[in-house]
N, C-alpha and C positions, 0 to 999 in steps of 0.2 A: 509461492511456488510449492513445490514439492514439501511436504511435512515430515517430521520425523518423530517418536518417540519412545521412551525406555523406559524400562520398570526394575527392579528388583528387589523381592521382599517376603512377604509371609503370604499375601495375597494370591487369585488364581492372574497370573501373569495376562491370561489371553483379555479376560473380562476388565482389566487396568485400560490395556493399548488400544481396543476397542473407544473407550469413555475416551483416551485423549486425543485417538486419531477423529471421533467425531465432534470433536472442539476444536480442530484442523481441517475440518473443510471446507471451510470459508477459503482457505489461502486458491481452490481450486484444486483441481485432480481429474485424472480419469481414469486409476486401480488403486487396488489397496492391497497390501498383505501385512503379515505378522511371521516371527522366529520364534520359537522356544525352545529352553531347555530344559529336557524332561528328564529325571533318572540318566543323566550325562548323557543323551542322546536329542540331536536338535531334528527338529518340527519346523516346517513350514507349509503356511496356505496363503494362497493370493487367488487373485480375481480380477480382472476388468471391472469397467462398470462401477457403479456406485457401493458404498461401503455398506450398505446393509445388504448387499452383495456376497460380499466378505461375510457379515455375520450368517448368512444363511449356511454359506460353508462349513463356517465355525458348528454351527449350531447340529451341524450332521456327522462332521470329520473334528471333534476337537482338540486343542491338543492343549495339552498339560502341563505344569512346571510352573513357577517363581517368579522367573525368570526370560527378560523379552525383549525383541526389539520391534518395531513397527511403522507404516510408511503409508502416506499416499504418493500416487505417484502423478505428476505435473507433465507428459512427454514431452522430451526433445529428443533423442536419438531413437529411433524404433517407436512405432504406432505406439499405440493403447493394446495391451494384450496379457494373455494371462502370463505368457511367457517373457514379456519386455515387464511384469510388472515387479516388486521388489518385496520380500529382500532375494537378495542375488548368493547364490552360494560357489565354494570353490569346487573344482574336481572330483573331489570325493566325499561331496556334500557333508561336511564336518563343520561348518562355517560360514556363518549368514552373515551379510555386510545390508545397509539402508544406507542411500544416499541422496543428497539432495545437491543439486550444481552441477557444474558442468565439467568433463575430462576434458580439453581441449588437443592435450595428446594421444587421446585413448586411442588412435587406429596405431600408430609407432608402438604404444607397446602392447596393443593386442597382438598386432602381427610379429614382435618378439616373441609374446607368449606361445604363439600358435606355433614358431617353430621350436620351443621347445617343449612340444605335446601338449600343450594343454587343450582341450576341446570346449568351446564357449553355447553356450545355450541358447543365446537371446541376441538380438540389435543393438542393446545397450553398452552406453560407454562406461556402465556403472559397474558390468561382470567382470571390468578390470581390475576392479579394486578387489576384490575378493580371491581371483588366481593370484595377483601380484603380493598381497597380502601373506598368503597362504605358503607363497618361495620364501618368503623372510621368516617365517615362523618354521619352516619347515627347513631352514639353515641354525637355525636356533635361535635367533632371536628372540629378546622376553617381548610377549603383545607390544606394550606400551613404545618400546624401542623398536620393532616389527614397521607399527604405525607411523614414528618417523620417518625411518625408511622407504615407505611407503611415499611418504607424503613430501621426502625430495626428490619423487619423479615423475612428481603430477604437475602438470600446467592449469590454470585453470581456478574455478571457483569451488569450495566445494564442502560439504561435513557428511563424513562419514561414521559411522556406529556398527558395531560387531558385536554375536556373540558368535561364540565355539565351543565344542566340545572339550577342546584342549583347555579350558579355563569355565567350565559350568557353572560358576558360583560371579562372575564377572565382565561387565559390559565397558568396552572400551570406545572413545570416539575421538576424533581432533578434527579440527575447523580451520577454516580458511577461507573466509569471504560470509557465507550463507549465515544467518544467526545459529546458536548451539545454548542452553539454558539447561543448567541442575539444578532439577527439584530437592530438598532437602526434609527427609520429613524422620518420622519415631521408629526404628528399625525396617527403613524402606526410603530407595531412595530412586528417582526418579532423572530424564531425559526428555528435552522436548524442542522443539523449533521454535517456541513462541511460548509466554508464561500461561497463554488461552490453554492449552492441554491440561495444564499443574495446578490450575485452581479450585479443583474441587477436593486436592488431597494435600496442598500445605502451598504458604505463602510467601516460605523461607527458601531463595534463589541465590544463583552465582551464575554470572555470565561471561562463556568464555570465550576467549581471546583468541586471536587466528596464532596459529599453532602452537594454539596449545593440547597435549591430550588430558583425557580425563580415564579415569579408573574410576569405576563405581560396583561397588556390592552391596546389600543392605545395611551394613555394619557402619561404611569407610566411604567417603571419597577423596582424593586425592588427584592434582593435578599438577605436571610438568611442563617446562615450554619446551621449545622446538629446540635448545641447547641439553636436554635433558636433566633442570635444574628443575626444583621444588616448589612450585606458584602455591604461594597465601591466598587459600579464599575469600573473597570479599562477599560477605554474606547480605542481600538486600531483602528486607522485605516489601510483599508489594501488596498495595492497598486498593486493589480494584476489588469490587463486588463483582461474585460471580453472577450475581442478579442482572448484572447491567449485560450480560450473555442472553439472557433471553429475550427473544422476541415479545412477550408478552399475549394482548390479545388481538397482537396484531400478525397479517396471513404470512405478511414478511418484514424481513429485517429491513431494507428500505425504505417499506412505508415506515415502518417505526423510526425511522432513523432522520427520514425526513421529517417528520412529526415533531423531534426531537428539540429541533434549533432552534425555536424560540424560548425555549426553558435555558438550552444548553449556552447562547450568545446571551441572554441576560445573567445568569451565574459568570458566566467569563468578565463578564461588564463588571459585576460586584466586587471580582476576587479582584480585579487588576488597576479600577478606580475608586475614588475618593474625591472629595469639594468639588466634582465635576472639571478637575483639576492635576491633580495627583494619579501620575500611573505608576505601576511596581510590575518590576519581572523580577521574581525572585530568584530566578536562575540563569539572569542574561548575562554572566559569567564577563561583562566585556566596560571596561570602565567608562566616567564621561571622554575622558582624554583620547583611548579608545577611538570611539565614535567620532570626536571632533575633527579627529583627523585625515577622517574618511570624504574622499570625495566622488569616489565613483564606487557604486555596485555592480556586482555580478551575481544576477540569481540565476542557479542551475536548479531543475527539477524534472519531475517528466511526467506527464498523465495532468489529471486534473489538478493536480498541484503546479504543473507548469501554467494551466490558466491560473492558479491564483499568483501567481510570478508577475503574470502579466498584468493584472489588477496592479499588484504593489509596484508596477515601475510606473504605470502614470499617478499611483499615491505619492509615492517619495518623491518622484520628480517634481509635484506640484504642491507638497506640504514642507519639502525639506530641504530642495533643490539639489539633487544631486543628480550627475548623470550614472541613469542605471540602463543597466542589461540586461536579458533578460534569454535565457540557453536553456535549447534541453539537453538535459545530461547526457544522455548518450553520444549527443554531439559535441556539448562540452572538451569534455577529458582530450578527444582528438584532433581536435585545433591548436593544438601549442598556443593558448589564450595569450596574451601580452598582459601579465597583471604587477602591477607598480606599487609603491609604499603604499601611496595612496587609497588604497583597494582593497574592498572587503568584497572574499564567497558568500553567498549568502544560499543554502540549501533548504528544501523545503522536503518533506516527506510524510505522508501520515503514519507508517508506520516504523520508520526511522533507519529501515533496512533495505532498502533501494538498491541495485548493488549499483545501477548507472549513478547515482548523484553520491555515492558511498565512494565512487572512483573518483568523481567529481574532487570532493574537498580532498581527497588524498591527493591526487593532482595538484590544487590549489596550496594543500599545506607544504608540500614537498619544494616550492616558490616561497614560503615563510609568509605566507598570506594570510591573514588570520580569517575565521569560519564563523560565521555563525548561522544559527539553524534553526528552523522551524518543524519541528517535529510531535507527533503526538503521543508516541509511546517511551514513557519514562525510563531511561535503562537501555534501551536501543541501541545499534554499534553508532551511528550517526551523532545520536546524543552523546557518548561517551567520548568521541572523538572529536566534537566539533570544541571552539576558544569560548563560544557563548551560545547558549539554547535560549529560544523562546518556547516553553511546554504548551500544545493548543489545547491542552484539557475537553477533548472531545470524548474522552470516555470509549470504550471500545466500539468502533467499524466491524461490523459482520459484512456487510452486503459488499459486492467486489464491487460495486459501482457507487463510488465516493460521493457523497450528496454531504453529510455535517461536517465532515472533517475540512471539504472546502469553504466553507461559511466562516469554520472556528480558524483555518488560514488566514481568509479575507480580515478578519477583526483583527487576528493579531498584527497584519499590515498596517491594518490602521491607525491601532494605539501604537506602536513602534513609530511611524510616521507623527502621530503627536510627541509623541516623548525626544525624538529623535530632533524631529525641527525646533521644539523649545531649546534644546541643548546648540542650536548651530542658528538660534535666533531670525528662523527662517519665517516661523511665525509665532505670533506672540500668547498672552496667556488669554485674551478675550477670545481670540480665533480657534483657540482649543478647547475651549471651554463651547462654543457653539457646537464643534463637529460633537463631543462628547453629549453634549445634548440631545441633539438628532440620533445620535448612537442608541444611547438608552432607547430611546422610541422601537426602535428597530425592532425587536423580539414581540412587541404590541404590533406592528403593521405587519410581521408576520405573520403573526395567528388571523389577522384580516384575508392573506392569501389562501392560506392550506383550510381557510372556511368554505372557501369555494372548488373545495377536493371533486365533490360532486357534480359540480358541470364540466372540470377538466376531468373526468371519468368522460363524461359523457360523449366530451369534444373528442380524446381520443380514440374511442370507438369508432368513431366514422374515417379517422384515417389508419388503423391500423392495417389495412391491406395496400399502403403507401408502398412506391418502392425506390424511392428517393426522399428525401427531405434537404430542406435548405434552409440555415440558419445564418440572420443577419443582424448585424449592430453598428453602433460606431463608439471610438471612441473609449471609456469604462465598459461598456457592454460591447465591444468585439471581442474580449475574453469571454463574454458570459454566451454569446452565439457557438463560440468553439466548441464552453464547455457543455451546452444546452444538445448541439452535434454529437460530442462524443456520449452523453449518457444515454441517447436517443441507439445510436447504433452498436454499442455495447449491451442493452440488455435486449434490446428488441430485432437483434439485426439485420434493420433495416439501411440501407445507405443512407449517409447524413452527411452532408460538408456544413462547417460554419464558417462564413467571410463576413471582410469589414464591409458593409453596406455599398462604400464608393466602387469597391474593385467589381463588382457586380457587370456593369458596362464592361468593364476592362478581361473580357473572356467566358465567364461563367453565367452570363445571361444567356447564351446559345445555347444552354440546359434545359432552361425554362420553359416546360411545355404545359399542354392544355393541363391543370389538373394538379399539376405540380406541388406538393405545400412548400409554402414558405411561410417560417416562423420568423417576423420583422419585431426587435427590440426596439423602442417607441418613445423612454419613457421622456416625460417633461425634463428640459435641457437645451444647452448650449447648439449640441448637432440635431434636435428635430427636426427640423423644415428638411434637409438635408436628406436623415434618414427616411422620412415619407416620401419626396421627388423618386429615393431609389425604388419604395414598394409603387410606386406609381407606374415606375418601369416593366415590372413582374405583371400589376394587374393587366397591362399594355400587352402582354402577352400571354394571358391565359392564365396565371398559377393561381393558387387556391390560397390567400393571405390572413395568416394567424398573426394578432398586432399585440404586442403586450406592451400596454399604454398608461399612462397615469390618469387614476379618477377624474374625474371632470372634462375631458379633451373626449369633443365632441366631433374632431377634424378624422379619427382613427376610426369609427363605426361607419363613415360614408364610405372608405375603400376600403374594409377588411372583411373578410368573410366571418372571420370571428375577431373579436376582441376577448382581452384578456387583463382586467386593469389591476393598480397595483396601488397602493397610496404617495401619496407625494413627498418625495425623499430630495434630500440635494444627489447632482449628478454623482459624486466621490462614493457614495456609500452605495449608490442606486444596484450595483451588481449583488450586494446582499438581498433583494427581495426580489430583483427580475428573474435571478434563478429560481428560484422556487420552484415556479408556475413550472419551468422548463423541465424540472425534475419527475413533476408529478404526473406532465406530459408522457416522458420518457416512461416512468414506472407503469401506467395504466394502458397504454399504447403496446408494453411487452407483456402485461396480464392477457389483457384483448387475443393477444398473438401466443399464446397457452404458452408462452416461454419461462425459463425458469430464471425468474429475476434474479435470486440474493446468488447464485453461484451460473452465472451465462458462460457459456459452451467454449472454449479452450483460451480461457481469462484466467488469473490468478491474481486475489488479492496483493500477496505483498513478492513483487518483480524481486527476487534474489541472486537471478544472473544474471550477467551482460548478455 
């Protein structure tokens, strides 16, 4: 969602928040602005539109100073505009606020403010923060205390950041839901939404905690919680290559990123087994005894991680025997779930900060239900909060539309699903040792797929003026149809549904017109016969059928307009290579359609409010 970042130090402030709000725009946006303190006088420019937007402004109107705060902006209250854009200042423009999240009371106290004179500028529930601010400080209040204040009369998700004139040498912020990260670097010290901004200028972070504030000047930081006591920083370093940020010499970050998963699932293979035998989580925080005595799951997630959810309940169902579940967050948290000793959360997230699966386990923990999680971002609130991580080592996600991060999900389902059923005797050590075998292969049958980049360029070309699609499977691949549907109408926005093959008859065949595509998952398996009687149904009616089939099967080239094959997997793993095809589909289907794949039209990589 919305980005946030801070600077203060020797450097020119504007040319800093520039470099880390464009190492933030992946998370999505539609404005951008910047504050500064110049000679105790504050500057601001904003913009619509994209951030070399903002720089062009910059580049004519600049402004000066050290010292900064800066934003993109994600809308939800008030369109995309120069005036809904951020940062937001008070009454007497003395004081810039950036915000990310959501007011949930902000019309209660706008309309307190408005009666007592305040005059507001913009749509936004975020100019609240800035008048309301500005009565605390302007009663006396020191910033830092100002900020509490503040922040017992907000409902809602949120981190806000300030500079002022009233304090020119100092950047204050507190959190509450939304991520918040200090950079830590040689007389300069840094703000950011995500450590993606902070790494081209130091590696040394602290991550803070819902209400807590932060004080930061170039010299000092220091931080207090919401009782106005002294928080110890826990200082982490963080070991990602800012190399693994570039795209390379590739057009976009999804192709690369797709390209990636056979390198990225064999290193995960390496780090995590041994004798074909032996798995390790080094940081599944959660004992055997733990585990033993789990007999029902519940995984909450949302987006493409809810299809890999759905992968790992008929994994663990069928490797571990347990009865699982399988929720999207959102809907989670508001069912008063019924969860017993017995029962473990299980959360999934790529980038750890979800705010729906984030409410999730807090739900879940508040029951004394122990959590554990699937996450890919090291340090994340998720991770720090959950009883056990599983880390997915995917390396950073640029592109908003998740292609490696769900792969390195699906694997860690699976080794967890071995390691899990050894410990609960569900299956034994020959039976893991096969799936682990087929595993290894995996990242070699992929590089088999993404060889054939070039004729799925080609095949998507002909249906990019599509205005429907339909994705079907059964079985392991009804999650992979779901998730084949959503990356389809995510970058391309074209309409997409994915159903289970059988439910076809049962309403959604009266779709199916002359022309129609349908993308039929095929591969060699238990539901074949099954799944083709349904494509037989489609061709019976006109649609236009894409089969993605396993080598050899020569029953799927008589009724498919295309085929699309894959090498021969057992059914369990099969959704690791049938997506692919479906990814590269989706990717070259939204080139074809001049759309803007790694950042699609009012998407945000990492969901931070409800």
């Amino acid at each position: 969602m919305c980005g946030i970042v801070g600077y203060t130090g020797a450097k020119v402030a504007q040319s800093v928040l520039l470099v880390g709000l464009e190492k933030l725009e992946y998370r999505g946006y539609d404005s951008a602005g910047i504050a500064t303190i110049h000679h105790g006088e504050l500057g601001v420019r904003k913009k619509e539109g994209k951030l070399r937007q903002l720089a062009d402004l910059l580049a004519s109107q600049p402004l000066g100073g050290t010292i900064g705060i800066g934003h993109t902006r994600w809308a939800t209250h008030g369109e995309p505009s120069d005036i809904n854009a951020h940062p937001h200042t008070d009454g007497e423009d003395r004081l810039a606020i950036v915000h990310n999240g959501v007011i949930e009371n902000y019309l209660q106290l706008r309309d307190e403010l408005e009666r007592a004179g305040h005059v507001f500028k913009s749509e936004t529930d975020s100019e609240v923060l800035a008048h309301l601010l500005a009565d605390y400080l302007a009663d006396g209040l020191a910033p830092q205390h100002a900020l509490l204040a503040t922040y017992s009369r907000l409902e809602g998700y949120f981190v806000l950041a300030v500079v002022s004139e009233s304090f020119p040498d100092t950047i204050y912020a507190i959190r509450q839901g939304p991520p918040l990260v200090i950079g830590l670097g040689e007389n300069e010290n840094f703000l950011a939404s995500d450590t993606n901004a902070l790494l081209r200028f130091t590696r040394r972070v602290v991550f803070v905690e819902d209400g807590q504030v932060v004080k930061l000047n170039r010299n000092k930081v220091s931080v207090i919680d919401r009782d106005g006591q002294p928080v110890e920083l826990r200082i982490r370093e963080i070991k990602l290559d800012a190399q693994e940020m570039d795209k390379g010499d590739y057009p976009h970050y999804m192709l690369k990123e797709i390209f990636e998963q056979p390198r990225l699932l064999g290193d995960i293979f390496l780090s995590r087994v041994s004798n074909h035998r032996d798995i390790a989580f080094s940081n599944l925080g959660l004992t055997a005894q733990d585990l033993n005595s789990v007999n029902r799951v519940v995984i909450q997630a949302a987006g493409t991680s809810w299809h890999a959810g759905l992968v790992g309940k008929y994994i663990l169902e069928h490797y571990v025997r347990l009865h699982v579940e399988v929720d999207v967050s959102s809907e989670f948290r508001y069912r008063n779930p019924v969860l017993g000793g017995d029962t473990i959360v299980m959360a999934i997230s790529q980038s750890g900060e979800t705010a729906d699966t984030l409410a999730g386990i807090r739900e879940a923990k508040s029951k004394f239900i122990k959590i554990l999680s699937l996450v890919n971002v090291e340090g994340s609130t998720i991770d720090r909060e959950s009883d056990g991580v599983i880390h997915l080592r995917a390396g950073p996600e640029i592109g908003v539309a998740s292609t490696k991060a769900f792969t390195a999900e699906l694997i860690a389902l699976v080794l967890l699903a071995m390691y899990w059923g050894r410990l609960k005797y569900a299956i034994d050590d020959a039976g893991v040792r096969e799936v682990l075998r087929e595993l290894e292969q995996i990242p070699e049958k992929m590089e088999m797929i993404l060889a054939q980049n070039d004729a799925l360029k080609e095949l998507a070309g002909g249906f990019a003026d599509a205005k429907d699609f339909f994705f079907i499977g059964r079985g392991y691949n009804y999650p992979t149809a779901l998730e084949g549907a959503l990356k389809l109408k995510e970058i391309s926005y074209i309409h997409a549904t994915g159903y289970p093959a059988g439910e076809l008859k049962h309403g959604p065949i009266a779709l199916i017109e002359s022309d129609t595509p349908v993308v039929a998952i095929c591969n060699e398996g238990p539901t074949y016969q099954k799944t083709m009687s349904n494509v037989s149904e489609v061709r019976a009616r006109g649609g236009r059928i894409i089969i993605v089939a396993t080598e050899g099967d020569t029953e799927a080239g008589t009724i498919a307009d295309h085929v699309i094959y894959i090498p021969p997997v057992i059914d369990e793993l099969s959704p690791l290579l049938t997506v692919v095809p479906l990814q590269l589909l989706a990717y070259h289907t939204a080139v074809a359609r001049g759309c803007d794949v790694d950042r699609p039209r009012n998407l945000a990589k990492s969901v931070t409010v409800e």
